[in-house]
PDB file of N, CA, C and O in Angstrom:
ATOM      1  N   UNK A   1      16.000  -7.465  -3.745  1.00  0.00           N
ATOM      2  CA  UNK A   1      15.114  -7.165  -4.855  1.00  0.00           C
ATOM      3  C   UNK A   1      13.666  -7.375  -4.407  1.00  0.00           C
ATOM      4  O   UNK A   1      13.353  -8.331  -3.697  1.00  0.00           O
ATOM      5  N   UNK A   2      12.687  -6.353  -4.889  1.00  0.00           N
ATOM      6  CA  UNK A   2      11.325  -6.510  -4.673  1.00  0.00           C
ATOM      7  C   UNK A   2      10.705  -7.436  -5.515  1.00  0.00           C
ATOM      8  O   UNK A   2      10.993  -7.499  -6.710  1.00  0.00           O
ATOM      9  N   UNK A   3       9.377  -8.599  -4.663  1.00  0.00           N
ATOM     10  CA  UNK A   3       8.804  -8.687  -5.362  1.00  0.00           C
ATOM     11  C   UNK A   3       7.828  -7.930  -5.980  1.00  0.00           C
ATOM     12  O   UNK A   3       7.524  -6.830  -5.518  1.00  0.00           O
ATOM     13  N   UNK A   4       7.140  -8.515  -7.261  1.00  0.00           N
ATOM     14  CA  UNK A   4       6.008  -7.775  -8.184  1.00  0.00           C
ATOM     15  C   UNK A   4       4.846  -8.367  -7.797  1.00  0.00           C
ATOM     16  O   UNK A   4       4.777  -9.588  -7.662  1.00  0.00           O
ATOM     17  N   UNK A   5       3.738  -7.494  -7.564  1.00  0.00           N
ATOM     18  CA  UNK A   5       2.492  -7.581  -6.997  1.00  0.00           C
ATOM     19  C   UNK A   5       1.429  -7.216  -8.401  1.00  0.00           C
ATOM     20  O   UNK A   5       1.947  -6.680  -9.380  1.00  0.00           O
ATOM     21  N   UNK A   6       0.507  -7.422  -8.405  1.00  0.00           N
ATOM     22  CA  UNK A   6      -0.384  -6.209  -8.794  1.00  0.00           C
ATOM     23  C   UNK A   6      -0.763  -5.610  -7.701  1.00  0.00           C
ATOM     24  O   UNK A   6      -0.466  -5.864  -6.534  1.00  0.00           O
ATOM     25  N   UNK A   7      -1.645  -4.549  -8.277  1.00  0.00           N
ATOM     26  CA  UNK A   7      -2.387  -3.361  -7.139  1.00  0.00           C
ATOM     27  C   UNK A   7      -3.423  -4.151  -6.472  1.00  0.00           C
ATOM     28  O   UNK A   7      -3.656  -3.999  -5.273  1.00  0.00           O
ATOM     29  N   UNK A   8      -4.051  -4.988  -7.204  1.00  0.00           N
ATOM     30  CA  UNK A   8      -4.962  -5.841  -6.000  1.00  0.00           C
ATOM     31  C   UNK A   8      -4.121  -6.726  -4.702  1.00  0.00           C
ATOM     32  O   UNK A   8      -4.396  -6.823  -3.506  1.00  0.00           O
ATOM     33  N   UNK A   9      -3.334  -7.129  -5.274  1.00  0.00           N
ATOM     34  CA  UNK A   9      -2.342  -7.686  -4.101  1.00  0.00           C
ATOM     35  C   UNK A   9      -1.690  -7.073  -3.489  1.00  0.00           C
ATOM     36  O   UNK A   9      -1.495  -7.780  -2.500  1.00  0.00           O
ATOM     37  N   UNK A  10      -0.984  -5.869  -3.313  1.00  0.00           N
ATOM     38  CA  UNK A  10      -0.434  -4.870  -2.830  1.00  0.00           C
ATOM     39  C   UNK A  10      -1.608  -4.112  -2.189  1.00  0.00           C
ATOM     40  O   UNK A  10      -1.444  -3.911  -0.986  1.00  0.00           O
ATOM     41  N   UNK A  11      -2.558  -3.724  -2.623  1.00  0.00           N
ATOM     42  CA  UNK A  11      -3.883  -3.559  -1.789  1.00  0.00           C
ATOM     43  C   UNK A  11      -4.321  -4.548  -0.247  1.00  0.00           C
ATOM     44  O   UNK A  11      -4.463  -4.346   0.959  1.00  0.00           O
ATOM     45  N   UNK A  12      -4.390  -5.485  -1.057  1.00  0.00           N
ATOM     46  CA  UNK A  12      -4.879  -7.057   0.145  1.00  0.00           C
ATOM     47  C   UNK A  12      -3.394  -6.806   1.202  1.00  0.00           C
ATOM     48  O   UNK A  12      -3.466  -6.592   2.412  1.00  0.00           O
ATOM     49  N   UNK A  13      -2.117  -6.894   0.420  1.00  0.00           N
ATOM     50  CA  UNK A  13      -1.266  -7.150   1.760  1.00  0.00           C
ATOM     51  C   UNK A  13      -1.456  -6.163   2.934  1.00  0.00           C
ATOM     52  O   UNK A  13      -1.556  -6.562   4.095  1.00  0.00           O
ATOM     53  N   UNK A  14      -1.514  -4.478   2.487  1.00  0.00           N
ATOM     54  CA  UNK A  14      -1.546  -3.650   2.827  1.00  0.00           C
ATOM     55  C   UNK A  14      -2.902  -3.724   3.521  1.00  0.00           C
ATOM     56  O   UNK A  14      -2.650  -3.209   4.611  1.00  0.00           O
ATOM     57  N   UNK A  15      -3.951  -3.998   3.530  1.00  0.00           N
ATOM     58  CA  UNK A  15      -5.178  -3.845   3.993  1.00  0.00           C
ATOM     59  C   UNK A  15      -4.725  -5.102   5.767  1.00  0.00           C
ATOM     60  O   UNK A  15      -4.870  -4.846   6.962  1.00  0.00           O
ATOM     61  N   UNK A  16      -4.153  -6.438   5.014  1.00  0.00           N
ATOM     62  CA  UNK A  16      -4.253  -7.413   6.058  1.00  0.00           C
ATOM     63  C   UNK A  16      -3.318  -6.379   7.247  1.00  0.00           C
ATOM     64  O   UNK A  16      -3.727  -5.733   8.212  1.00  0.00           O
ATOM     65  N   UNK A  17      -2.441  -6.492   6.897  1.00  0.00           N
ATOM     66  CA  UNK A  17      -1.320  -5.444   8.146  1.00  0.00           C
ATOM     67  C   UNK A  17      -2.100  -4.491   9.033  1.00  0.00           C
ATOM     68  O   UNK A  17      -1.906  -4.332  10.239  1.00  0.00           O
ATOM     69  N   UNK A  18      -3.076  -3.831   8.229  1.00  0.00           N
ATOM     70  CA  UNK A  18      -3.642  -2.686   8.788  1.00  0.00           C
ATOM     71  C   UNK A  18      -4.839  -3.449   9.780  1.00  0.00           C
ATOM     72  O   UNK A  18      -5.052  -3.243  10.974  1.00  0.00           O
ATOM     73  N   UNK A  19      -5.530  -4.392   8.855  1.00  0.00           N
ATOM     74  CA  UNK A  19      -6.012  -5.164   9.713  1.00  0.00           C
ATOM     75  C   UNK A  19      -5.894  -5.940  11.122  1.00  0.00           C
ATOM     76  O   UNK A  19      -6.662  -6.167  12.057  1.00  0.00           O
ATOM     77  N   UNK A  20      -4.410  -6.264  10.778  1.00  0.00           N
ATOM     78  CA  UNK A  20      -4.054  -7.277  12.105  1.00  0.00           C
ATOM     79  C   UNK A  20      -3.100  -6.006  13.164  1.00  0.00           C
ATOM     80  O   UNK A  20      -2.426  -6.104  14.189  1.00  0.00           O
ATOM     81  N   UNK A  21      -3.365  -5.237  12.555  1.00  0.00           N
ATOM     82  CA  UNK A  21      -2.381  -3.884  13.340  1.00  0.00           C
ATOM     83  C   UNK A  21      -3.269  -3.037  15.168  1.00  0.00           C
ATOM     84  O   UNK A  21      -3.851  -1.954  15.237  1.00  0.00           O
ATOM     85  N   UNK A  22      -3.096  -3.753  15.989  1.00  0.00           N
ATOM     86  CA  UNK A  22      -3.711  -3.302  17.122  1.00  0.00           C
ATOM     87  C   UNK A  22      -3.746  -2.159  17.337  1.00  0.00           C
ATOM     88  O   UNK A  22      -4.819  -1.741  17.772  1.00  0.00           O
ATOM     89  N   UNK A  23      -2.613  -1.155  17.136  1.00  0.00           N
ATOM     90  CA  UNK A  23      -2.514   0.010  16.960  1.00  0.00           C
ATOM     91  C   UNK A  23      -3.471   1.182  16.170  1.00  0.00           C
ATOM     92  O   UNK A  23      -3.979   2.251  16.509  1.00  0.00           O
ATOM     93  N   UNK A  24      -3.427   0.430  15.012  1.00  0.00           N
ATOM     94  CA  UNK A  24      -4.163   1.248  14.303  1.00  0.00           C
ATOM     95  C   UNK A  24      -5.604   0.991  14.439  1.00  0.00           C
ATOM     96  O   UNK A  24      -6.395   1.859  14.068  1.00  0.00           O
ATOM     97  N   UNK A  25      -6.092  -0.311  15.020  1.00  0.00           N
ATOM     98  CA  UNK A  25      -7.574  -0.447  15.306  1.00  0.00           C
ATOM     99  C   UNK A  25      -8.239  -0.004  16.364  1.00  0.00           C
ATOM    100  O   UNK A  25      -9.465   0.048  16.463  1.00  0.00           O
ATOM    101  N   UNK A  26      -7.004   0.501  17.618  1.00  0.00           N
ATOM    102  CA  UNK A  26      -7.496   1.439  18.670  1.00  0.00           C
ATOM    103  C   UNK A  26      -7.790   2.526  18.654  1.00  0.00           C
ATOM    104  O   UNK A  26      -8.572   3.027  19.463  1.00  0.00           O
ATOM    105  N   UNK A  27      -6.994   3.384  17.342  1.00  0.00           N
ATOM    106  CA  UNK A  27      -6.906   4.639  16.757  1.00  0.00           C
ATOM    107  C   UNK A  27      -8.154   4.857  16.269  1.00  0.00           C
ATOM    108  O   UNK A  27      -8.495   6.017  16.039  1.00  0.00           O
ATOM    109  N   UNK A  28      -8.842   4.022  16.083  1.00  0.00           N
ATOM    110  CA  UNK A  28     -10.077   4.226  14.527  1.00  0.00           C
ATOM    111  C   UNK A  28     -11.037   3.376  15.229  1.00  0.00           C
ATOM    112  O   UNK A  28     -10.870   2.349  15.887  1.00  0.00           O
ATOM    113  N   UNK A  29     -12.291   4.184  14.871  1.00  0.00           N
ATOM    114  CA  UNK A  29     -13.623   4.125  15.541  1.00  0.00           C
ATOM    115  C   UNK A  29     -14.606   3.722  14.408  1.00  0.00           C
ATOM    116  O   UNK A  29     -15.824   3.671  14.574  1.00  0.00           O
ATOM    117  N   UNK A  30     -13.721   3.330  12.783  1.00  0.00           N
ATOM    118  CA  UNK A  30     -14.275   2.862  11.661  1.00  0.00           C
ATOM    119  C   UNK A  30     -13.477   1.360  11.369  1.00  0.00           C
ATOM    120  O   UNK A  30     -12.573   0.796  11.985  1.00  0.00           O
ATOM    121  N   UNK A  31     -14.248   0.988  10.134  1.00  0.00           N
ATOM    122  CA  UNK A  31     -13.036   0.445   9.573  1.00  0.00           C
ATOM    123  C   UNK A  31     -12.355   0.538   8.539  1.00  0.00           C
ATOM    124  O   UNK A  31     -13.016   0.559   7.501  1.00  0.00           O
ATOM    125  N   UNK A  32     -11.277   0.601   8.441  1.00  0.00           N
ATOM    126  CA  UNK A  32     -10.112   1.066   7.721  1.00  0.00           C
ATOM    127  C   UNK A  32     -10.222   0.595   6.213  1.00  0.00           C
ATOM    128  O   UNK A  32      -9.499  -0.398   6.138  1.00  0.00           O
ATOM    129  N   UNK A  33     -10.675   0.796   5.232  1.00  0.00           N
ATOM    130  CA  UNK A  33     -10.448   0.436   3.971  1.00  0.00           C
ATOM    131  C   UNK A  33      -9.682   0.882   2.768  1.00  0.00           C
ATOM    132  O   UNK A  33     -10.122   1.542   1.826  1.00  0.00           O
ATOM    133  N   UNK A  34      -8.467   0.423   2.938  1.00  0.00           N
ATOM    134  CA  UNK A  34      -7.407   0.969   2.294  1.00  0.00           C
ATOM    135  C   UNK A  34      -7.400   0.834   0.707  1.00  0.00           C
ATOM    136  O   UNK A  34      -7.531  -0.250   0.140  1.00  0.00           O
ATOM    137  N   UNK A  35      -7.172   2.495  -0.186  1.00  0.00           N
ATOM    138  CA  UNK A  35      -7.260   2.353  -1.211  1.00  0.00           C
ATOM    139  C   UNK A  35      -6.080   1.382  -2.276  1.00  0.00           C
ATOM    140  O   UNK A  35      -5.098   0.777  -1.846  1.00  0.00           O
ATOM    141  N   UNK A  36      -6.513   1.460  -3.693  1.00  0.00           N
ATOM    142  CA  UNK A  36      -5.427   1.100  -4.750  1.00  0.00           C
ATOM    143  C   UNK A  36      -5.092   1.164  -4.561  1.00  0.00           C
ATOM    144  O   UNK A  36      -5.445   1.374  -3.401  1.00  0.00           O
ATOM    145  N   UNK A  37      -3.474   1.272  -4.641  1.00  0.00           N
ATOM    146  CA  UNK A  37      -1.655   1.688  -4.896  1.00  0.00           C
ATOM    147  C   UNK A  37      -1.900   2.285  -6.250  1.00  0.00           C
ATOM    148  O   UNK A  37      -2.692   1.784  -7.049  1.00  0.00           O
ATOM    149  N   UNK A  38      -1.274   3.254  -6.463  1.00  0.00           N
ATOM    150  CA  UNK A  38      -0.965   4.513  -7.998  1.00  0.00           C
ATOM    151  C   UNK A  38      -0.044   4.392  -8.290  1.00  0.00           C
ATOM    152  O   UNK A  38       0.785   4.834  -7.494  1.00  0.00           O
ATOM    153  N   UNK A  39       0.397   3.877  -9.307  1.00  0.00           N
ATOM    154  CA  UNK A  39       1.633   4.086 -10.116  1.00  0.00           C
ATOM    155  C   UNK A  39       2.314   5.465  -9.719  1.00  0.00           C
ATOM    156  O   UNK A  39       1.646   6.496  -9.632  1.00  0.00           O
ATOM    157  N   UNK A  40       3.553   5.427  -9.506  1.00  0.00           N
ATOM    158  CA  UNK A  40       4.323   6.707  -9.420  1.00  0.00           C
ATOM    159  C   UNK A  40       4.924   7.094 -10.373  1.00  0.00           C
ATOM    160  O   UNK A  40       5.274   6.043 -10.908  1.00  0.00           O
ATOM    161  N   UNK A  41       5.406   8.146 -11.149  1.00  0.00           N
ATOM    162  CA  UNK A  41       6.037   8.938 -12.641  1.00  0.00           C
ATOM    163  C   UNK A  41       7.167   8.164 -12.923  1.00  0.00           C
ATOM    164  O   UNK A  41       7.751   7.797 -13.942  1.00  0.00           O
ATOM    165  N   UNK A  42       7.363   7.958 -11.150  1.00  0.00           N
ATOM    166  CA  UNK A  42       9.120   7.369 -11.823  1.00  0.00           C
ATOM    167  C   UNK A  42       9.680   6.702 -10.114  1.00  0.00           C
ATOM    168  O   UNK A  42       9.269   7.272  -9.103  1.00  0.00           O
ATOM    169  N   UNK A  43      10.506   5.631 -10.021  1.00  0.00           N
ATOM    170  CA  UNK A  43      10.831   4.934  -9.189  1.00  0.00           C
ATOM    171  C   UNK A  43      11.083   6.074  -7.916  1.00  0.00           C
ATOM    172  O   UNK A  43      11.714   7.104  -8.153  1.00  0.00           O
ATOM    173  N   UNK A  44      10.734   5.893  -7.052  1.00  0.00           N
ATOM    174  CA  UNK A  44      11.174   6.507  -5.636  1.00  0.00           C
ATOM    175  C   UNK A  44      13.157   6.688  -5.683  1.00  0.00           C
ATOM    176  O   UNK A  44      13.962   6.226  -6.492  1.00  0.00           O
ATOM    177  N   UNK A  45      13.409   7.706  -4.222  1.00  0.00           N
ATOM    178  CA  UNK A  45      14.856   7.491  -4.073  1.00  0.00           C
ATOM    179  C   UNK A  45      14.894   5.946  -3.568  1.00  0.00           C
ATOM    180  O   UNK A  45      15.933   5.287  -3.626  1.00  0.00           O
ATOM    181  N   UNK A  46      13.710   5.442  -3.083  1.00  0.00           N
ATOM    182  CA  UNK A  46      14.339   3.976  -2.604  1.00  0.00           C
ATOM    183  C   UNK A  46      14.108   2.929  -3.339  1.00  0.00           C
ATOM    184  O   UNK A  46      14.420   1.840  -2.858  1.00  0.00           O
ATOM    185  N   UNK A  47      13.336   2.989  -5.062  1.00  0.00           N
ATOM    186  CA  UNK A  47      13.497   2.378  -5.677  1.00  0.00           C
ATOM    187  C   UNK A  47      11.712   1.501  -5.939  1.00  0.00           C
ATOM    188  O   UNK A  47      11.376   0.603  -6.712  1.00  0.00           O
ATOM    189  N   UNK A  48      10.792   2.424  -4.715  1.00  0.00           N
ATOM    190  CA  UNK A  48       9.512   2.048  -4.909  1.00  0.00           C
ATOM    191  C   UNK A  48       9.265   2.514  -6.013  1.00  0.00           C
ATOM    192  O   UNK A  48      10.018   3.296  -6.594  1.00  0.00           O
ATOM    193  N   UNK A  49       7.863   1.984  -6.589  1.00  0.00           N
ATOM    194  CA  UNK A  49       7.377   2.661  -8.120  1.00  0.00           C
ATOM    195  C   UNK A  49       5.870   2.525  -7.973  1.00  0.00           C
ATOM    196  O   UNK A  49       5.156   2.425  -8.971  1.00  0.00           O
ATOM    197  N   UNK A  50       5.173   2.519  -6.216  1.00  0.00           N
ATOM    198  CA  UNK A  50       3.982   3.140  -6.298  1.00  0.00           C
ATOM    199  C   UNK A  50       3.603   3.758  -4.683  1.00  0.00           C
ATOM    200  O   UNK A  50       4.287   3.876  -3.666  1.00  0.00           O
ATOM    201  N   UNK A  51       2.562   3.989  -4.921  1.00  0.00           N
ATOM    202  CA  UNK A  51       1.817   4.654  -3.426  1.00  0.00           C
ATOM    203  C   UNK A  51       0.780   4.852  -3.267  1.00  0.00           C
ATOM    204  O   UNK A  51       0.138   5.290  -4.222  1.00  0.00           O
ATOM    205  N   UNK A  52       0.139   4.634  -2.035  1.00  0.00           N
ATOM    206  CA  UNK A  52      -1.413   4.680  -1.645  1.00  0.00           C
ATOM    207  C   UNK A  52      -1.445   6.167  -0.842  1.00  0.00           C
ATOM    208  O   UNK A  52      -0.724   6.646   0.033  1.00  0.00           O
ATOM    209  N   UNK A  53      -2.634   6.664  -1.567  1.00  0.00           N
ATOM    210  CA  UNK A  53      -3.336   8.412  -1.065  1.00  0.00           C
ATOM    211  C   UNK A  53      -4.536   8.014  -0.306  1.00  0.00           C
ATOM    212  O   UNK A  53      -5.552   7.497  -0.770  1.00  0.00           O
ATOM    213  N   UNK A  54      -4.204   8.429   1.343  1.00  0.00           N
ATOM    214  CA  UNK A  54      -5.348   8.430   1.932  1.00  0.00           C
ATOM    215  C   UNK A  54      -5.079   9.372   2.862  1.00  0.00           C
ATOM    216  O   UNK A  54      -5.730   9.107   3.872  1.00  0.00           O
ATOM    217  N   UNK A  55      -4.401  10.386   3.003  1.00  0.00           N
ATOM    218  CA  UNK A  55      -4.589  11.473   3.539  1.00  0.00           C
ATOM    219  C   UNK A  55      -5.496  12.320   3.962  1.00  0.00           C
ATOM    220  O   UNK A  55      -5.831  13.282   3.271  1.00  0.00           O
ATOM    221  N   UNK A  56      -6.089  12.033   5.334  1.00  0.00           N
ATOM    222  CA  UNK A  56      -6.819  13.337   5.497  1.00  0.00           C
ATOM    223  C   UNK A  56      -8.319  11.756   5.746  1.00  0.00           C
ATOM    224  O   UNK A  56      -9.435  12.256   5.888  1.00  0.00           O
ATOM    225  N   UNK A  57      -8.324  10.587   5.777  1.00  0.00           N
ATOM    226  CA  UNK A  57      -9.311   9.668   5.638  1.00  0.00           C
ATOM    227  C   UNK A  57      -9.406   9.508   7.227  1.00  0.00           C
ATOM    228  O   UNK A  57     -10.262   9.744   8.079  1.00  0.00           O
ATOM    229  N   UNK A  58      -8.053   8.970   7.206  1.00  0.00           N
ATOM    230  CA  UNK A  58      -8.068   7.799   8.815  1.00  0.00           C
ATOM    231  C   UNK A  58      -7.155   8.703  10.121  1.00  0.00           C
ATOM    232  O   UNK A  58      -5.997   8.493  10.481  1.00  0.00           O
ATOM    233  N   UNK A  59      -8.093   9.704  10.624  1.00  0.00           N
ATOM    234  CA  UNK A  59      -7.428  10.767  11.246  1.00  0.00           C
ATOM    235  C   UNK A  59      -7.035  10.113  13.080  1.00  0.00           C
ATOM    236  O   UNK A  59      -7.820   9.636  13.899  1.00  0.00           O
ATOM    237  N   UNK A  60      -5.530  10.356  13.194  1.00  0.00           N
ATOM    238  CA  UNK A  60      -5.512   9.088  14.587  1.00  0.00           C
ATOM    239  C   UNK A  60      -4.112   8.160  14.357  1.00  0.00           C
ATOM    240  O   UNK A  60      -3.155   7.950  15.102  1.00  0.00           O
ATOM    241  N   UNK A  61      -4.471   7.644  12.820  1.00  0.00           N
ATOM    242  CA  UNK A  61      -4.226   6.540  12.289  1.00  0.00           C
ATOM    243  C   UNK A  61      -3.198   5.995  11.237  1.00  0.00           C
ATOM    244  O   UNK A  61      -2.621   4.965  10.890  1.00  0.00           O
ATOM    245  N   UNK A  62      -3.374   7.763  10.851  1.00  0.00           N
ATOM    246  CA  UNK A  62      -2.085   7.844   9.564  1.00  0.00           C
ATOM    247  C   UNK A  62      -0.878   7.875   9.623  1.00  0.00           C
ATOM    248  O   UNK A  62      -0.244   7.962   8.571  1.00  0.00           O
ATOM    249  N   UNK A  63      -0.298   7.821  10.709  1.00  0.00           N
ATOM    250  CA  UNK A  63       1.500   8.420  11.023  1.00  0.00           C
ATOM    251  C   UNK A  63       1.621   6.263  10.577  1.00  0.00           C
ATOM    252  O   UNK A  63       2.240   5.778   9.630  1.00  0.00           O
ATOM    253  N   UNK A  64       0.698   5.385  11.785  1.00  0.00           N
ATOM    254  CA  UNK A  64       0.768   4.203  11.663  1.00  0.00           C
ATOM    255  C   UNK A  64       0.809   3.908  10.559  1.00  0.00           C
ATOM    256  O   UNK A  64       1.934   3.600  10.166  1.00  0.00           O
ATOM    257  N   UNK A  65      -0.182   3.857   9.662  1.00  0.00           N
ATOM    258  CA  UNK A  65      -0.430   3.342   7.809  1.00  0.00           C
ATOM    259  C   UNK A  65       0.897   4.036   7.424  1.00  0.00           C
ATOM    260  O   UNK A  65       1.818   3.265   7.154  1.00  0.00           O
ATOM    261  N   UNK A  66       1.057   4.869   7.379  1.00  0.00           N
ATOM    262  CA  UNK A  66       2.412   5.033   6.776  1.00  0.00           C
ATOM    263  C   UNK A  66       3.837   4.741   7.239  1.00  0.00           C
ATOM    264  O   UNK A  66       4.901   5.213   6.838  1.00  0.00           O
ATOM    265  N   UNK A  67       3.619   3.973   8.044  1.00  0.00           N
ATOM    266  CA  UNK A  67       4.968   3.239   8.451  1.00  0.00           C
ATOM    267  C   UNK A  67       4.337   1.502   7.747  1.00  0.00           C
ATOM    268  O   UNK A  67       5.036   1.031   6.850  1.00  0.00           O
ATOM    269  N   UNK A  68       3.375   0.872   8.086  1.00  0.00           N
ATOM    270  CA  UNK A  68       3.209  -0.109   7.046  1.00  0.00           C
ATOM    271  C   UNK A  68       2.959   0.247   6.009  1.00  0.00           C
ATOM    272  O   UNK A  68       2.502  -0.785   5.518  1.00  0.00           O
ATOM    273  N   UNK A  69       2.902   1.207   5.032  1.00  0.00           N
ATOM    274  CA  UNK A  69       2.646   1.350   3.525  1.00  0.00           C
ATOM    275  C   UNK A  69       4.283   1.410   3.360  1.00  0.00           C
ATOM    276  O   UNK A  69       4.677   1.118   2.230  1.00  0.00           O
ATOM    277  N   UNK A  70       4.806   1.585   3.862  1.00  0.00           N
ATOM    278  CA  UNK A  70       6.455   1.804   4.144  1.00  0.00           C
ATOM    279  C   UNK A  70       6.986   0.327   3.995  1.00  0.00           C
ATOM    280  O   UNK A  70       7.372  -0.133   2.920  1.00  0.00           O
ATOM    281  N   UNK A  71       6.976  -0.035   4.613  1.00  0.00           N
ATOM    282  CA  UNK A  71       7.010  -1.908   4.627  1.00  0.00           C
ATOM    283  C   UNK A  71       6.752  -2.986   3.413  1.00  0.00           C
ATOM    284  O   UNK A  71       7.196  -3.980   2.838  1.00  0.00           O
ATOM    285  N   UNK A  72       5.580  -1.917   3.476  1.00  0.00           N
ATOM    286  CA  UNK A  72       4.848  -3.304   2.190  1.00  0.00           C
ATOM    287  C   UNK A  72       6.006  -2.747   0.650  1.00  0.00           C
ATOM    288  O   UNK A  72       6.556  -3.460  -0.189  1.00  0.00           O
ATOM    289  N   UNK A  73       6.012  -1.406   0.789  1.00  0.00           N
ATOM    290  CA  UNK A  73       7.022  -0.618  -0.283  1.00  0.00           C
ATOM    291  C   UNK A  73       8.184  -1.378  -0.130  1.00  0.00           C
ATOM    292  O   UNK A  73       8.750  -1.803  -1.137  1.00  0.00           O
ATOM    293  N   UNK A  74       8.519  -1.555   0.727  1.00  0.00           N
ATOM    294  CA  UNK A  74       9.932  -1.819   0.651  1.00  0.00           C
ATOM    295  C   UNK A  74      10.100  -3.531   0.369  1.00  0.00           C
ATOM    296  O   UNK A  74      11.154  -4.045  -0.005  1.00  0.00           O
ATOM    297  N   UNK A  75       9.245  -4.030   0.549  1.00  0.00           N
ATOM    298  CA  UNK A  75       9.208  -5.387  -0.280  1.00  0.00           C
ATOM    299  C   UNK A  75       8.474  -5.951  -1.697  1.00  0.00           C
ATOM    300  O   UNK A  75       8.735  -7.023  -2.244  1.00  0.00           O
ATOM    301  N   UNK A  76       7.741  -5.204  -2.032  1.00  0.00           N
ATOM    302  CA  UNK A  76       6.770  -5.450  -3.327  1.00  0.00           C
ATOM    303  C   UNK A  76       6.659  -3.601  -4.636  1.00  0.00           C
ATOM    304  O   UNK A  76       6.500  -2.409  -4.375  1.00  0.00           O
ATOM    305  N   UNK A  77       6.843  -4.354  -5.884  1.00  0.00           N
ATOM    306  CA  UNK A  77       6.679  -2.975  -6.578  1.00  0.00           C
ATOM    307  C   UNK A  77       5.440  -3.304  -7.112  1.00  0.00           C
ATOM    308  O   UNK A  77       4.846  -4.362  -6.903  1.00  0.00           O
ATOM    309  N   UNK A  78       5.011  -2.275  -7.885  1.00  0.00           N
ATOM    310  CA  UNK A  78       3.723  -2.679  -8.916  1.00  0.00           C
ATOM    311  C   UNK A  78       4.323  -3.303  -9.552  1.00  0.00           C
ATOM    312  O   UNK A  78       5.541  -3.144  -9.484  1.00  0.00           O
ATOM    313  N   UNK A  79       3.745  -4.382 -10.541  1.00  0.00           N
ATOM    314  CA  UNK A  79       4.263  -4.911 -11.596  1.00  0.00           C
ATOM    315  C   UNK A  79       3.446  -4.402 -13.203  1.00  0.00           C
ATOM    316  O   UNK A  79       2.225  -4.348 -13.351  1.00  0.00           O
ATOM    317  N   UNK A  80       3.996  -4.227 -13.774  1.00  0.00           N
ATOM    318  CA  UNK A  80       2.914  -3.768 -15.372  1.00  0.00           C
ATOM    319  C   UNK A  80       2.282  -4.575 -15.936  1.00  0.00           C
ATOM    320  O   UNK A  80       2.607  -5.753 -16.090  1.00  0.00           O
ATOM    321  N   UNK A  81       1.204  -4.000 -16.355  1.00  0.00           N
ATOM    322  CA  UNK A  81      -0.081  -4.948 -16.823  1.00  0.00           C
ATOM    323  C   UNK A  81       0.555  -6.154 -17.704  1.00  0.00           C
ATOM    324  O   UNK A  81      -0.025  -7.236 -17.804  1.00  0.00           O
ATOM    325  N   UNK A  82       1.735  -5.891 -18.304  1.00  0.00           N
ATOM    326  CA  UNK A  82       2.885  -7.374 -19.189  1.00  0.00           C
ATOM    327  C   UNK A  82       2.820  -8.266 -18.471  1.00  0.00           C
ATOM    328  O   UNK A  82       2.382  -9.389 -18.721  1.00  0.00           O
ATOM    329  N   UNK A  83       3.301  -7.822 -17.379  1.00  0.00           N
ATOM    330  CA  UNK A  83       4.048  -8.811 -17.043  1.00  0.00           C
ATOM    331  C   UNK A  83       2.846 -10.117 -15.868  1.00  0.00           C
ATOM    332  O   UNK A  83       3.257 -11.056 -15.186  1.00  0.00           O
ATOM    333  N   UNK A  84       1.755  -9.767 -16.003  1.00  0.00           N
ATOM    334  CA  UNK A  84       1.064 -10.110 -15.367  1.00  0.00           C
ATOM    335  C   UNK A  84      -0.377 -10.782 -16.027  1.00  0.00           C
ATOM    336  O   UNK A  84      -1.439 -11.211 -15.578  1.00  0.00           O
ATOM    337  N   UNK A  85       0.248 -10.605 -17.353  1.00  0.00           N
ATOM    338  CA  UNK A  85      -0.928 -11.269 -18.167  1.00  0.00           C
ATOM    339  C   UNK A  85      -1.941 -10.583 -18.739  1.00  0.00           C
ATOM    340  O   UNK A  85      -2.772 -11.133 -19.462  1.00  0.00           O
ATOM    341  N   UNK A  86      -1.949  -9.262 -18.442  1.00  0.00           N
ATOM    342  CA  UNK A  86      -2.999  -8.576 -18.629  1.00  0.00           C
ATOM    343  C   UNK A  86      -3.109  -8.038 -20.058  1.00  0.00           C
ATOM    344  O   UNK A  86      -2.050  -7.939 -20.677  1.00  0.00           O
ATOM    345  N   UNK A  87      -3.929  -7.776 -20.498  1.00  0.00           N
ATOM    346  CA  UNK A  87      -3.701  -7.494 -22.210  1.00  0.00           C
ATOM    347  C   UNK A  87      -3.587  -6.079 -22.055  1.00  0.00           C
ATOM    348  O   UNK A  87      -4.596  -5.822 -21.398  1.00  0.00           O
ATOM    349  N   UNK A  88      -2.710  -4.496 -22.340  1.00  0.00           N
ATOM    350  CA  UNK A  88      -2.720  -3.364 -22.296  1.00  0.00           C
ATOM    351  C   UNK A  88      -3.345  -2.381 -23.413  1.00  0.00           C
ATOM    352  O   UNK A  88      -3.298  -1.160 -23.257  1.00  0.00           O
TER     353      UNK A  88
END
């Protein structure tokens, strides 16, 4: 079972990986600032329920980010503004 993140934390995990990712910092001649996570319509076939759009940003770099946006998916979902305290 996944844990529940918000998008700021699912952001931060996703940013640190990319960060500490040698690979992807040889690739890129910037630095990498990875967007939100978006709610998705409806749970993935694997049971994710969001995703980060940066297509077409980090050219080099993207096959990598999307094997850790892959990762971080497969351990953390969004969680809803409920359940997290947030008033909706």
């Amino acid at each position: 079972m996944r844990d529940l993140a918000s998008g700021a934390e699912i952001q931060a995990m996703v940013q640190a990986r990319v960060d500490a990712d040698e690979a992807v910092q040889a690739a890129s001649d910037r630095k990498i600032i990875i967007p939100m996570p978006k709610p998705t319509a409806s749970e993935s076939a694997t049971g994710c329920n969001w995703t980060i759009h940066y297509l077409g940003q980090f050219p080099g770099c993207e096959t990598r980010i999307d094997d850790i946006v892959e990762i971080v998916q497969n351990e953390v979902n969004l969680a809803p503004p409920s359940l997290l305290g947030v008033a909706v």
